[in-house]
C-alpha positions in Angstrom: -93.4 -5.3 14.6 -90.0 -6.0 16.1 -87.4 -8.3 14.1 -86.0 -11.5 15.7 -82.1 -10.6 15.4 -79.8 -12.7 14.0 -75.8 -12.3 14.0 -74.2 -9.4 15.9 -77.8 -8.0 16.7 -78.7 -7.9 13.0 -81.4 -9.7 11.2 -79.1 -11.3 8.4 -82.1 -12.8 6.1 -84.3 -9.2 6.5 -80.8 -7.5 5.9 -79.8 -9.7 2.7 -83.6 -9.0 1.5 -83.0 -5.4 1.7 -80.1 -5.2 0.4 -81.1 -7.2 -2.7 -84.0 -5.1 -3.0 -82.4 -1.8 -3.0 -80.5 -2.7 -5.5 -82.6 -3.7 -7.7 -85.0 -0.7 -7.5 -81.6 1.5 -7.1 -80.8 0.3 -11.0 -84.2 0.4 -12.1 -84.6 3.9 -11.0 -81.4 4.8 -12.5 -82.2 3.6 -15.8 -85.4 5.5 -15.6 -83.5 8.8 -14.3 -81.0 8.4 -17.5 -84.4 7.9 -19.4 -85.9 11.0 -17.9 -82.9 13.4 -17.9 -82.6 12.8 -21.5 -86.0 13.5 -22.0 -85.6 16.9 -20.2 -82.4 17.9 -21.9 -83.4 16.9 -26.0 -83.4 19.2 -28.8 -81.3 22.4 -28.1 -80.2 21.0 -24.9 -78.9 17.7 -25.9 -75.0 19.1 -25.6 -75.9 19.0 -22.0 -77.6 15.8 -21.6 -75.3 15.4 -18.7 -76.7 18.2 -16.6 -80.3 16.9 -17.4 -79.3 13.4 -16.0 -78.2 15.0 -13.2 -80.9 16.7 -12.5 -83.3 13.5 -12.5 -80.8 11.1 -10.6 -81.1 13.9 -7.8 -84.5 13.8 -8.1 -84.0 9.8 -7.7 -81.9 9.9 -4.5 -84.8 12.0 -3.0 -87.5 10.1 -3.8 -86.1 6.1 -3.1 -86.5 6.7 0.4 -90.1 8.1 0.0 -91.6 5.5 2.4 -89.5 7.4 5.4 -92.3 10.3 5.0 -95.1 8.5 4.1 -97.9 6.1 6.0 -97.0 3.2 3.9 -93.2 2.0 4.3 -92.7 0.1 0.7 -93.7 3.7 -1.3 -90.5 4.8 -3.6 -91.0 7.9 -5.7 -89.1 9.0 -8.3 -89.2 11.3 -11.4 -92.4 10.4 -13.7 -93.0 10.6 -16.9 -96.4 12.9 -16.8 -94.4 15.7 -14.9 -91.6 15.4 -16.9 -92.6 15.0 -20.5 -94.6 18.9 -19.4 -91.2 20.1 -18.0 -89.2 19.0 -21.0 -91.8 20.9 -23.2 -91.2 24.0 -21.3 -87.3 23.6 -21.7 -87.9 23.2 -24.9 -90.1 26.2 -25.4 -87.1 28.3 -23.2 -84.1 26.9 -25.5 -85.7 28.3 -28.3 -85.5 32.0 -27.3 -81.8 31.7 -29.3 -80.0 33.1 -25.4 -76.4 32.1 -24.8 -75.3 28.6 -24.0 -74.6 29.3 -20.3 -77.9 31.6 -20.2 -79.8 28.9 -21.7 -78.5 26.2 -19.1 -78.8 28.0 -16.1 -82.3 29.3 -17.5 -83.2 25.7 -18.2 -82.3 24.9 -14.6 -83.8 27.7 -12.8 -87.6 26.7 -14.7 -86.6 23.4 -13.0 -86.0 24.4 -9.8 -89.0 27.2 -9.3 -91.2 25.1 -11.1 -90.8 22.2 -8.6 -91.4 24.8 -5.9 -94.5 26.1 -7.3 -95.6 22.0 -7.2 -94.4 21.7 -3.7 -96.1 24.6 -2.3 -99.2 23.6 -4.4 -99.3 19.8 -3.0 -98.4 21.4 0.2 -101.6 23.5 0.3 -104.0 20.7 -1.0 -103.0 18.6 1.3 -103.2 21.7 4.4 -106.9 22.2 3.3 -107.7 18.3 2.9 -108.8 19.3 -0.9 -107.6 16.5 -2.4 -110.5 14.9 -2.7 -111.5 17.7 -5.4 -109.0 16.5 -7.8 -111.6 13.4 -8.1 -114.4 16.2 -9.1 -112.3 16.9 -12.5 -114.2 14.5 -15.6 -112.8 11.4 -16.3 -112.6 12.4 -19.6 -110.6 15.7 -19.4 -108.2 13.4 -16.7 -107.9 11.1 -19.4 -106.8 13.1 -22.2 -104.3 15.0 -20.0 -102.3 11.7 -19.3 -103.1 10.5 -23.1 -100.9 14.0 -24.0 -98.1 12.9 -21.5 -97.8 10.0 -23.5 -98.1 11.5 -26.4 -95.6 14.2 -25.4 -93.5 11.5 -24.1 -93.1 9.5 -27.3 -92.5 12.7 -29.0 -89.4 13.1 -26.4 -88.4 9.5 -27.1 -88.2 10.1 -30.8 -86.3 13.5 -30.4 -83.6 11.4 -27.8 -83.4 8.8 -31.0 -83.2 10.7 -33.8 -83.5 14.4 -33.0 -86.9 14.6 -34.6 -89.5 15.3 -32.4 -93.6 14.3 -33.4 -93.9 17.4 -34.8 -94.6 18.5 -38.6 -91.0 19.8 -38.8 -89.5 17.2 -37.6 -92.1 14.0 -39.4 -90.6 16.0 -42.6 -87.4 15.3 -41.4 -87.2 11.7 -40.2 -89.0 11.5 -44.0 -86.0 13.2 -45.7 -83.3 10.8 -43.7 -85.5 7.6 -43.3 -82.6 5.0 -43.2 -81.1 5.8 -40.1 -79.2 2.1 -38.2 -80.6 3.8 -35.3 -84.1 4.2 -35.6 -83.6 0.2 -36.3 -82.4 -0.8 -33.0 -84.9 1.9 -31.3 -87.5 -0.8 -32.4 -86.2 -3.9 -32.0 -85.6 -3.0 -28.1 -89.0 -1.4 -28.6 -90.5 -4.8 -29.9 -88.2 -6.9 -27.0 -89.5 -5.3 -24.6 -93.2 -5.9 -25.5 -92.6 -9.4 -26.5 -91.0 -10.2 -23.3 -92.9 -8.2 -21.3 -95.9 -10.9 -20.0 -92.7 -13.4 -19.7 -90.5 -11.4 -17.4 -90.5 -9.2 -14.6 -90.3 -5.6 -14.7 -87.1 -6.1 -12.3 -85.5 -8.2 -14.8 -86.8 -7.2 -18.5 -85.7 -3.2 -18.3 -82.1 -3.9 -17.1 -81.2 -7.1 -19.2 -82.6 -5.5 -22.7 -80.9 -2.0 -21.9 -77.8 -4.2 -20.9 -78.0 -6.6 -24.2 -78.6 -3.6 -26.6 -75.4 -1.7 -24.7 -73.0 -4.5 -25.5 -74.5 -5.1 -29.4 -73.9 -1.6 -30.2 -71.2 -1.5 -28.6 -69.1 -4.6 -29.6 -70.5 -3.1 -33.2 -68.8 0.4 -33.0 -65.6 -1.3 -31.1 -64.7 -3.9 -34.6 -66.1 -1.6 -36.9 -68.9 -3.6 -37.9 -70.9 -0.3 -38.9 -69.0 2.2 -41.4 -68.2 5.3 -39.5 -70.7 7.6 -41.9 -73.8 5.5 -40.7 -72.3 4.6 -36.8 -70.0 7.9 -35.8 -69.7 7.5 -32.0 -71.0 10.9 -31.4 -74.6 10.1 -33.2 -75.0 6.9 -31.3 -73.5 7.9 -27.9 -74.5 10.7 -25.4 -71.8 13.9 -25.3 -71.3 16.0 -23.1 -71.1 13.7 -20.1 -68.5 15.2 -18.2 -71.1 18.3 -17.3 -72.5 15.0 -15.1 -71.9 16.8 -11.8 -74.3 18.8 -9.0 -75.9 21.8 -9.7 -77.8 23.1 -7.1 -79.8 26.3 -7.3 -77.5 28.3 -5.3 -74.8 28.0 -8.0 -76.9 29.2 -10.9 -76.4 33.0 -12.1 -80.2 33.9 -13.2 -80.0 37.4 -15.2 -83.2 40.4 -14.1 -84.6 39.9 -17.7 -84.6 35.8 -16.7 -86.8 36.1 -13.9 -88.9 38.2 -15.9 -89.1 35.1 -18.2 -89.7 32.7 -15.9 -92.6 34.5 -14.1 -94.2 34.4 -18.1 -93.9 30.6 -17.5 -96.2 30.7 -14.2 -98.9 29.6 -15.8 -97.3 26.4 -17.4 -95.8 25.7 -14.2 -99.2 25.7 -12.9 -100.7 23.1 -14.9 -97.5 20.8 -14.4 -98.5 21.1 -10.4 -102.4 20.4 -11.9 -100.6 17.2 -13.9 -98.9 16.0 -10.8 -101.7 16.2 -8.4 -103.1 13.9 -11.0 -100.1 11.8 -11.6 -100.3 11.4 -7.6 -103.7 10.8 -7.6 -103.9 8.3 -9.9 -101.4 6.4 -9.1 -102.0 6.3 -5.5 -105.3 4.9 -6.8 -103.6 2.0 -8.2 -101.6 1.3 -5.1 -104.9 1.2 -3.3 -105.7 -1.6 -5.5 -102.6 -3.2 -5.6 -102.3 -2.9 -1.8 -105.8 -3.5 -0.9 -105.9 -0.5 1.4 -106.9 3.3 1.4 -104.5 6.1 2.0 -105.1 9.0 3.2 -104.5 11.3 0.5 -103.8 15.1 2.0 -101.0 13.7 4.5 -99.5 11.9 1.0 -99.6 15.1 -0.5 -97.7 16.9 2.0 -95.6 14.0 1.5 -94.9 14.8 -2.0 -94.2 18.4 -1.2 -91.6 17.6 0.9 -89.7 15.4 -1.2 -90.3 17.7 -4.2 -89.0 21.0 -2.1 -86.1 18.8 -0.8 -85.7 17.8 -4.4 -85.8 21.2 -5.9 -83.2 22.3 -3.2 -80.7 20.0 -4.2 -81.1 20.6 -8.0 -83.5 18.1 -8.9 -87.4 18.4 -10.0 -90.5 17.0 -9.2 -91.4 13.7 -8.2 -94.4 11.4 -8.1 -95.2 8.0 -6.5 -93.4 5.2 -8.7 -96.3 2.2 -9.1 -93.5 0.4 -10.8 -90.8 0.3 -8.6 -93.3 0.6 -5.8 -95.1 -2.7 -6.5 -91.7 -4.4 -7.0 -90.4 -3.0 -4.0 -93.5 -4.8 -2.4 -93.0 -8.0 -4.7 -89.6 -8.5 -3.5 -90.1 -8.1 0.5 -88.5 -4.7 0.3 -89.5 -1.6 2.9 -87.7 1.5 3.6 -84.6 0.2 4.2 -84.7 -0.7 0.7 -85.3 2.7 -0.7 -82.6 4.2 1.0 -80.4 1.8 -0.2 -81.5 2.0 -3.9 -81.1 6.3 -2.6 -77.3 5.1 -2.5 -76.9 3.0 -5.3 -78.4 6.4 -7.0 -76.0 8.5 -5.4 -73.2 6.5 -6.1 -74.1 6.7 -9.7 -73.9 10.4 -9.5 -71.0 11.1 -7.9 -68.5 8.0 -9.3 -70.0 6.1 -11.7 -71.6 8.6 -14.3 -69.2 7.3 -17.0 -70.7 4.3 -17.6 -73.5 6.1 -19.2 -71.3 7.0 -21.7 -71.9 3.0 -22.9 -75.3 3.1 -23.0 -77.0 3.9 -26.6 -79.4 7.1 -26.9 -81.4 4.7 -29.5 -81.9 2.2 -26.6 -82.8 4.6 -24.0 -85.0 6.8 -26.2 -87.2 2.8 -27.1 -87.2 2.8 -23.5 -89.3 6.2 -23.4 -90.6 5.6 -26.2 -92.2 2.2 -24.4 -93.3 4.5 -21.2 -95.4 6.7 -23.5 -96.8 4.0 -25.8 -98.1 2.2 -22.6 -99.6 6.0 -21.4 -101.5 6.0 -24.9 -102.6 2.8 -25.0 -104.4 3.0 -21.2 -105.3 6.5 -21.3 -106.6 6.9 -25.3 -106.7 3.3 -27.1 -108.5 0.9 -24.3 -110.6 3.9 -23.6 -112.3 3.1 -26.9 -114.5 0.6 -25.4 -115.1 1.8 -22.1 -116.3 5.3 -22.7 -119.3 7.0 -24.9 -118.4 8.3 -28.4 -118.4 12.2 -26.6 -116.0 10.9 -24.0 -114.0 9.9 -26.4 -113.7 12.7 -28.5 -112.9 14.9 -26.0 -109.8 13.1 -24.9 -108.8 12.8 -29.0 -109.6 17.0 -29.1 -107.4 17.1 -26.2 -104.1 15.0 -27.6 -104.4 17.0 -30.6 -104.5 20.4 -29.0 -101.7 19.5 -26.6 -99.4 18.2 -29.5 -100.2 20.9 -32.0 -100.6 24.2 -29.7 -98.9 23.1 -26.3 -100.2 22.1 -22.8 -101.6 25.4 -21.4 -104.5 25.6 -24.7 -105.0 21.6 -23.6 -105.5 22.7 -20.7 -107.6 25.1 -20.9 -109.0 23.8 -23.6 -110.0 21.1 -21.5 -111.4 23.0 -18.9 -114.0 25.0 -21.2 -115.0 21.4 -22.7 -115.8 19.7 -19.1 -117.7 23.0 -18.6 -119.8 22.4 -21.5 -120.0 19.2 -21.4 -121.6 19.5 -17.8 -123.8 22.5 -18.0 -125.2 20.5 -21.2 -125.7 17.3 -19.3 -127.1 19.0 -16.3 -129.5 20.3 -18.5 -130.6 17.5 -19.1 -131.1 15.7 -16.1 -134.8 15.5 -14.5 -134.7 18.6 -12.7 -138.7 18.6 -11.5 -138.1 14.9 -9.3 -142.8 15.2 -8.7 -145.0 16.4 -11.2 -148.7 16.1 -10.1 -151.7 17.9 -8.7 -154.0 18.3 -5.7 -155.8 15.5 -6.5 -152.7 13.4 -6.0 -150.9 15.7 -3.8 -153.1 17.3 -1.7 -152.6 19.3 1.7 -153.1 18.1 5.0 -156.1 20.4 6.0 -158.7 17.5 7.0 -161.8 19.2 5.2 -165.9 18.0 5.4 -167.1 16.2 2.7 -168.4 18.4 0.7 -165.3 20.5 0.3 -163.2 17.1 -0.5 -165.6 16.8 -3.3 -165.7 20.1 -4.9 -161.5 20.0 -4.8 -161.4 16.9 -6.1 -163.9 18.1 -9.3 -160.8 21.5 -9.8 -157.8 19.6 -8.4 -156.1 18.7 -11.4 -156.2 22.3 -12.6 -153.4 23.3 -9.9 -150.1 21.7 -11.3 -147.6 20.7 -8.3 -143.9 20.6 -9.3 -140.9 19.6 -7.2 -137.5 20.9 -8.2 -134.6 19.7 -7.0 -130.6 20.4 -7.1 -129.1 23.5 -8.4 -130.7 25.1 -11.2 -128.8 27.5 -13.6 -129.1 29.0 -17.3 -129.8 25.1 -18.7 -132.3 24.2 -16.5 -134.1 26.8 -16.1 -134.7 26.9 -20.2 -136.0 23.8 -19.4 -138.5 24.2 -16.9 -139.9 28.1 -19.3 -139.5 25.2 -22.6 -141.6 23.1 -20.4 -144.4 25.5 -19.5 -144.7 26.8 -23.2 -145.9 23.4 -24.0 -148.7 23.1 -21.4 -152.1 24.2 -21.9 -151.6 27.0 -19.4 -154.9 28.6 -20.2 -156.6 25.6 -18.1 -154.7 26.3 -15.1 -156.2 28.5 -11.6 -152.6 27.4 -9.9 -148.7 26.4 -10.2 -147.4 25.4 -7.1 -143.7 25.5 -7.2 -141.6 23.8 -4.7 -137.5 24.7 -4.2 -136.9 22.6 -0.6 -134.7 20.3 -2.4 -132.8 23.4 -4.5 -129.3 23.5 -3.0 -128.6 26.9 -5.2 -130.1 29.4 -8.5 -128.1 31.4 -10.0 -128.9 34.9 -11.5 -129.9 34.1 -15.0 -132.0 30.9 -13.9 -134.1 33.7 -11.4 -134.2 36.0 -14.7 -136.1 33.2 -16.4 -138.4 32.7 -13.8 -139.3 36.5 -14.0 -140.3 35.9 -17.5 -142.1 33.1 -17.1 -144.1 35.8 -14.0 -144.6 38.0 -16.8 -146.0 36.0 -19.5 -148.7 35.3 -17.5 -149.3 37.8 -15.6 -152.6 38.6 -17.2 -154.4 35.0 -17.1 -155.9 34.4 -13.7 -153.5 32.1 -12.8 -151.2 32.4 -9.6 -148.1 30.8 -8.8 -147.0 29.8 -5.5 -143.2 29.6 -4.6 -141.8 27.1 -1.4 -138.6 27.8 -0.6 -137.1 27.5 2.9 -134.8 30.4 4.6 -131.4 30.1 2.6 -128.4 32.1 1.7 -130.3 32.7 -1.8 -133.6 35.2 -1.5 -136.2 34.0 -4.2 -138.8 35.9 -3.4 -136.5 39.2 -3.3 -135.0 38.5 -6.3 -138.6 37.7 -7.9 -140.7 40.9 -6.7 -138.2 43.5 -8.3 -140.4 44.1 -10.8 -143.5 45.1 -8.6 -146.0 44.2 -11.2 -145.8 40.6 -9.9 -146.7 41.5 -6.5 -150.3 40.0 -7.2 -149.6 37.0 -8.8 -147.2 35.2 -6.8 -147.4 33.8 -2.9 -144.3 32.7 -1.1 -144.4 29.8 1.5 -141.2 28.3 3.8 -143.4 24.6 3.9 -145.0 23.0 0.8 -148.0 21.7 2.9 -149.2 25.6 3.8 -148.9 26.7 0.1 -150.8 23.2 -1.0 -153.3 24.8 1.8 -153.2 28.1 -0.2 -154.3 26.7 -3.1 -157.1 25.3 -1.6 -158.7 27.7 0.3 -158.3 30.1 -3.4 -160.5 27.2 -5.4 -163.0 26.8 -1.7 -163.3 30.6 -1.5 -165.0 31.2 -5.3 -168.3 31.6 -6.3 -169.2 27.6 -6.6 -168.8 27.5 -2.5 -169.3 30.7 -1.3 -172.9 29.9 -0.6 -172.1 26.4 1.2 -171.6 26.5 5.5 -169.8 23.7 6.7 -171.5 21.6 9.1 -169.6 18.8 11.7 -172.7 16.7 10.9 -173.3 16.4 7.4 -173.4 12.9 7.3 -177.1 13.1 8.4 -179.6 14.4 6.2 -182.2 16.1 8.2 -182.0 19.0 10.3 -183.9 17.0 13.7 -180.9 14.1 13.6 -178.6 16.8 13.7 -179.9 18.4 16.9 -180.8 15.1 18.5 -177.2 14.1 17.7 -175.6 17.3 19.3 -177.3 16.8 22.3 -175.1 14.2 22.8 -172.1 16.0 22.7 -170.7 19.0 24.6 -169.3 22.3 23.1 -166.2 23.4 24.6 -164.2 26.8 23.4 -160.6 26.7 23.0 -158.1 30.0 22.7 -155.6 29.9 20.6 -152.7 27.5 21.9 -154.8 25.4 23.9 -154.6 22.2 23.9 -157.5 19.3 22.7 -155.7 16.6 24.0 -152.1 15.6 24.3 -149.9 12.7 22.6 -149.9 9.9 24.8 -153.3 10.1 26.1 -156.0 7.3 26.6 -158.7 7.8 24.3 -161.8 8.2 25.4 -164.0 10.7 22.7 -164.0 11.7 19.0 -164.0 15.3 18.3 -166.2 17.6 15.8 -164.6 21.1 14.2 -167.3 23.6 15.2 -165.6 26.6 14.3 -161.6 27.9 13.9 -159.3 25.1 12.9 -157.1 22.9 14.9 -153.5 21.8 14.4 -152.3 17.7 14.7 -148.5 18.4 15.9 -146.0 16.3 16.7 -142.3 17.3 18.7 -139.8 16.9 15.7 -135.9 16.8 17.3 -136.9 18.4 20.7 -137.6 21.2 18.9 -141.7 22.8 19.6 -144.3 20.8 17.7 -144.3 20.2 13.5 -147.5 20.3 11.7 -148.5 16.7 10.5 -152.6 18.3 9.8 -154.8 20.7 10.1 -158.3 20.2 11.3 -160.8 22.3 9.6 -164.7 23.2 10.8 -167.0 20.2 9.6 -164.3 18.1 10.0 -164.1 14.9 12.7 -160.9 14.0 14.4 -160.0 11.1 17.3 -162.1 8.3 15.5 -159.4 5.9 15.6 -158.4 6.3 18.7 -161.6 6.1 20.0 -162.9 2.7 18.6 -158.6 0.9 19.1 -158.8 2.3 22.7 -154.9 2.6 21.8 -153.0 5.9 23.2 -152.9 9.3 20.7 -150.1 9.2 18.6 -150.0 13.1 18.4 -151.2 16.5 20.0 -154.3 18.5 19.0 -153.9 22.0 19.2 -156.0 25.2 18.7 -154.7 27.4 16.2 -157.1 30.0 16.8 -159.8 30.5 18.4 -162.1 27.5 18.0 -164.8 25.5 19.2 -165.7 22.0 19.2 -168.2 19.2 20.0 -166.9 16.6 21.9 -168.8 13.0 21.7 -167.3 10.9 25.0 -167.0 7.1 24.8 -169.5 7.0 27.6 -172.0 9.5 25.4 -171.7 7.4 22.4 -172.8 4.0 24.0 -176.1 5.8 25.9 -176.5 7.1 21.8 -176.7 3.4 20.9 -178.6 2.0 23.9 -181.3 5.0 22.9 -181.2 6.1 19.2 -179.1 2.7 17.6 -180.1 3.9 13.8 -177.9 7.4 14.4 -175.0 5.5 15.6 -175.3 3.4 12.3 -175.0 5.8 10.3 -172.1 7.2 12.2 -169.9 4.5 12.3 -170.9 3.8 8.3 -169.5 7.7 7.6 -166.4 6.3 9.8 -165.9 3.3 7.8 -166.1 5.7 4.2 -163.9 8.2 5.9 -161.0 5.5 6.7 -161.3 3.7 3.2 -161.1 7.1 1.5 -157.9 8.1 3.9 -156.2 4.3 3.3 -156.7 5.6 -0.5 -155.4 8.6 -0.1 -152.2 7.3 1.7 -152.0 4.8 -1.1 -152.2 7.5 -3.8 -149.4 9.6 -2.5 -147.1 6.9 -1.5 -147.4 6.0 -5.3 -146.6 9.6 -6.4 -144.0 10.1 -4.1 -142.3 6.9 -5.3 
């Protein structure tokens, strides 16, 4: 959108809003980068504080103008207290290997500077491969304690920056030894101003005029004297070191063989701090979408991020993250990125000429400040979770906080990693994994059978169990389904029918338990028959290594053929081996039978040919004489889909025949077959002449479509 210009070409009012908002975000994010770098360079490093500040304002002047790169204008990025409260734990873990000063410094600044490579090339490659949406994969509890640590690990940096004792065991004994300290005093009451005035005002305004105040009170106090000089030395209330406040880009660092050989140890801290930024990203690009009431797309503001983060770590700073602070102020305000790279200069200007008034500002005030940032990371990622998670949830983000502030980040991590594994192969476990458990009287094939074969399935139907699995089964669930099986009275049982369609994956151990399962019953007459369609997994390979199994196990691609299957094995023993399906079985003598055939024709059919087409006028019913015939139906222009199959003694075209309406699907021979054929024309001479045989006809239709209406009732209900 084009703005109206005002003086000299120049929108004055968009200008003066600019301008106004750069500088407010440019102080904000200076404050923070003072915040930060102190942070980074506490404990051993604290002589250098100045470099540390540095570091982070660099990082500052990159990331103001963040909007230039990204798909939303307003965006300023900055450094963040997740990344950095991981970084300052890996300084501090590197300044206690006892080096020299100047080793230790340009150490210190060379983990900086490959770390934030290691995070750009890592956002970089997320973003390439559009994987960011994995990230959202991770549990919500594991997520959560991760950002609990940073704050955690930041208010353990905070206390360090007031007192030089961190939350450690060490240094808790300390602040005990030396409890009275005037310090530790003014640390909380700018902690408790800036909670008390925090609902009354604005983020712009509150950080600024309490750092500001508490500036002037201690100083005005060290100025008259007002503290004695054993409680209030200068040096103990005051940053040092100060004059170091001047760039240091990579390029000027001298990094020792046995160095690099140190930092490539680190690789796998630097790791997780590109895993915690990712995060840090991702979350807080998910409260922008809220805030903003839009989505962004999340792989192009990775690549984003790398940029600024490479740029950054070329120029001697570190990583840096999205700001939802100075982001949503930025938006408050009416700023854009004209803005940011104006707050990039009030930034710049603070590094290059007006570094000494940090000299003014107390470390107690700053460190109340951290302190603040990580009590607000604690209480949204650990206290309110209290409520809005399960007691398990919860204790895995506690077990997490303690592991990261007792061992370190990389056993949180992976720590956190084995839990969420556990965690979800128990859980899995216990999900449903058998989504239809039933029988063939509930479940039964398609095959449209005589009578008398409907009735002796129905009588052994519930003695062939029907189970359909679904999603991916592994070690847990297959326990399951063998713990399930123990329990049933398998001795009862002709059949299993097992059916995979829905599977998306097994893995070795789950195919082991099957094979067990194979074998444990493998000398009860009970066979089991697997579905499973063509897939990158082989079941039935994996199954018949052990050959003994062979003979009690059938495989199937469709669960309708192996339903089918099942059938035919209870039809084909000894109860109905003696029994001859007849087409007209619904009269009971021998002479109503032959007077009723005369009515039809016979007609032979090869395999493939057709008994009448989809779309076709009815005009007959049809009689299974011998073979069987398929119902098909074209499925996605691909060659027809068995919806039935017509066995002999079975009657077909009824419907049709009495609605006059066209076929809804195609009959075809699937071998060779024969049926009779009763015309429309054939059956009206049948009433004119013999009236009582065409009774009893249309009464066996009328049972026939009341038993199928119950069928189709029955499985819709089993299905459900």
């Amino acid at each position: 959108m084009s703005k109206p210009l005002g003086v000299s070409g120049f929108n004055l009012p968009w200008l003066a809003r600019q301008s106004a908002a750069g500088i407010t975000i440019g102080l904000s994010a200076v404050i923070y980068a003072i915040s930060y770098g102190a942070m980074l360079f506490s404990g051993p490093l604290a002589p250098y504080v100045g470099i540390g500040i540095a570091a982070a304002i660099v990082t500052a002047v990159v990331g103001a103008p963040f909007g230039l790169l990204s798909e939303e204008r307003r965006f300023i990025s900055g450094p963040d207290s997740s990344t950095t409260s991981v970084l300052a734990g890996l300084l501090a873990t590197i300044s206690a290997m006892q080096f020299a000063e100047l080793r230790t410094v340009n150490l210190a600044l060379a983990t900086l500077f490959l770390t934030s490579v290691v995070c750009a090339v890592s956002f970089y490659a997320l973003g390439r491969f559009r994987l960011a949406g994995l990230v959202r994969f991770i549990p919500f509890s594991v997520t959560a304690g991760f950002l609990a640590s940073n704050g955690w690990l930041i208010c353990s940096s905070a206390l360090d920056i007031i007192s030089g004792t961190p939350l450690s065991r060490s240094g808790l004994t300390a602040l005990l030894e030396h409890p009275y300290r005037p310090e530790l005093g003014l640390a909380l009451a700018v902690l408790l101003a800036l909670y008390g005035l925090a609902r009354r005002v604005s983020a712009a305004l509150l950080i600024p005029l309490v750092m500001l105040s508490a500036s002037l009170l201690v100083n005005v106090a060290l100025a008259n004297g007002i503290c004695p000089d054993t409680a209030c030395s200068r040096d103990s209330w005051m940053f040092h070191g100060l004059d170091d406040l001047v760039w240091r880009p990579p390029w000027s660092l001298t990094v020792e063989w046995l160095d690099w050989r140190t930092l490539v140890s680190e690789l796998p801290v630097m790791l997780v701090i590109s895993f915690v930024g990712t995060l840090a990203i991702l979350v807080s690009l998910a409260s922008l979408e809220r805030d903003f009431k839009k989505e962004f797309d999340l792989d192009r503001l990775l690549k984003a991020h790398a940029a600024s983060t490479g740029l950054s770590a070329l120029l001697g700073g570190f990583v840096g993250i999205v700001s939802i602070g100075r982001t949503s102020l930025n938006r408050a305000v009416g700023g854009g990125a004209m803005s940011g790279v104006i707050a990039s200069a009030i930034c710049l200007a603070m590094l290059v000429g007006a570094s000494g008034l940090i000299a003014y500002i107390p470390k107690a005030a700053l460190g109340a400040l951290v302190f603040f940032l990580g009590l607000n990371m604690l209480k949204k990622w650990l206290w309110d979770q209290i409520t809005a998670v399960n007691w398990h949830e919860l204790a895995q983000i506690v077990l997490i906080v303690v592991l990261v502030a007792n061992y370190g980040y990389l056993v949180g991590f992976a720590a956190g990693t084995i839990i969420s594994c556990i965690v979800f192969a128990v859980a899995y476990s216990h999900i449903p994994l058998a989504n239809l458990t039933t029988n063939l009287s509930a479940l039964p094939s398609s095959v449209v059978r005589p009578r008398q074969e409907v009735e002796t399935l129905s009588a052994r139907a519930s003695r062939t169990v029907v189970y359909r699995l679904e999603g991916y089964i592994f070690f847990g669930s297959a326990k399951k389904i063998d713990a399930v099986f123990q329990t049933m009275k398998i001795e009862t049982l002709e059949a299993i029918v097992m059916d995979f369609t829905l599977v998306n994956g097994i893995d070795r151990s789950a195919i082991s338990a099957f094979q067990r399962i194979l074998r444990r019953y493998a000398d009860l007459p009970l066979h089991f028959y697997f579905v499973h369609p063509v897939s990158d997994w082989d079941l039935q390979r994996s199954l018949l290594e052990d050959g003994s199994l062979l003979g009690h196990v059938s495989f199937f691609q469709v669960l309708d053929l192996a339903l089918e299957a099942a059938e035919e094995r209870i039809l084909s023993s000894n109860v109905v081996a003696s029994y001859k399906a007849s087409c007209f079985d619904f009269l009971d003598n021998v002479a109503d039978r032959e007077v009723f055939r005369s009515y039809c024709d016979l007609r032979q059919f090869e395999r493939g040919d057709m008994l009448c087409h989809e779309g076709e006028l009815s005009d007959a019913v049809y009689f299974v004489n011998s073979g069987s015939f398929d119902v098909i139906k074209p499925w996605n222009s691909k060659p027809g889909r068995r919806l039935a199959k017509i066995s002999v003694g079975a009657m077909v075209g009824e419907m049709a025949l009495y609605t006059g309406k066209a076929r809804t699907a195609s009959i075809q021979a699937s071998v060779p077959s024969s049926a009779y054929i009763l015309s429309k024309l054939a059956l009206a001479r049948m009433r004119a002449q013999r009236p009582e045989l065409v009774t009893r006809f249309e009464h066996m239709v009328i049972c026939k479509v009341s038993e199928s209406l119950a069928r189709s009732n029955q499985l819709v209900s089993t299905l459900r």
